[in-house]
N, C-alpha and C positions, 0 to 999 in steps of 0.2 A: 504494500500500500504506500504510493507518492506519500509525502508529507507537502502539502502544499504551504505557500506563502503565508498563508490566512490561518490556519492550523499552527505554522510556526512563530507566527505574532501574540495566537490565541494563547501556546506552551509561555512563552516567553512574559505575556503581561499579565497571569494569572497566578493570585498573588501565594505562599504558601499559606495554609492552616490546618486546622486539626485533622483534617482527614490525608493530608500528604505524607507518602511513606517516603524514609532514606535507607539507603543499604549502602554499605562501602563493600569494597573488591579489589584485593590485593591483587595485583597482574607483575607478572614477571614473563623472561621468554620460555617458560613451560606451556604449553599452548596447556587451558582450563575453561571452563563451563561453568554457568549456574543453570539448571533443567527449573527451578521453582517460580522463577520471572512473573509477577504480578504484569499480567496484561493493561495496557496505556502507553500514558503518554511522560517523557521523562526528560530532565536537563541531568547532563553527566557532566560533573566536574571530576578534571583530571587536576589534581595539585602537585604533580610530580614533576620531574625535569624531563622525561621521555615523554614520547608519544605511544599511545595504546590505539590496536586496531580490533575493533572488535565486529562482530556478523553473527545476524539472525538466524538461529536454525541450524549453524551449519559451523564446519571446522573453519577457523582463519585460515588464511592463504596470502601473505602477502606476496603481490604482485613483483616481479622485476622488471625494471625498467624497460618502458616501451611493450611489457605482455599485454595479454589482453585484460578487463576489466573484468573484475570478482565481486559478480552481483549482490546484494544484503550486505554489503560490507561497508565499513567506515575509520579514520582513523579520527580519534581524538587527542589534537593534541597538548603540547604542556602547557595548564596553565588557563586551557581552554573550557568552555563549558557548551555543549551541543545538545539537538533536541535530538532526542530519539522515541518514535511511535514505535512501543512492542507489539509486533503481532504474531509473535513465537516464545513462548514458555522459556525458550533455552538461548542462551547469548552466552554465546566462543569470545576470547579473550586472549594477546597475546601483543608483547611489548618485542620489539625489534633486537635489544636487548637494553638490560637494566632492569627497574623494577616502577611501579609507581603504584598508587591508590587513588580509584573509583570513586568518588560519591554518586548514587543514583538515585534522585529524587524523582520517586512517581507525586505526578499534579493530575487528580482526580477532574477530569472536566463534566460539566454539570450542562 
């Protein structure tokens, strides 16, 4: 499922409160999984120095330069905070190398 523009203005100015879940997620380059993923809508901060790639459903793969593109997939980088709409229970995780930590606030949309 795209995440549209409108969708990602929606994640973004929708403020937290009591019904907003966080999880953090230690990522290192041991490619890992969480199978329990509360379905929505979520902003991931990465507070680390690396970048983490993470994909819906499915094992990470990161691409080499100029391969083809590896659909459901994303990276987030250092520092940075991204929307991500789950529409898969399970989210692959896997830093290039180093290590860094996850915050993943699910915003309950209403």
């Amino acid at each position: 499922m795209p995440t549209t523009r409108a969708l990602a203005d929606r994640i973004a100015n929708t403020p937290y409160a009591a019904d907003t879940e966080h999880r953090r997620i230690d990522v290192d380059n041991a490619p890992d999984s969480v199978t329990d993923l509360t379905l929505g809508v979520y902003e991931i901060f990465n507070g680390g120095s690396v970048a983490a790639y993470l994909r819906s459903g499915q094992a990470v793969s990161i691409p080499a330069d100029k391969a083809p593109a590896v659909a459901g997939q994303f990276p987030v980088p250092p520092g940075a905070v991204v929307p991500y709409v789950a529409s898969s229970a399970t989210l692959h995780f896997v830093t290039a190398s180093g290590s860094t930590t996850l915050d993943l606030i699910r915003k309950p949309l209403s």
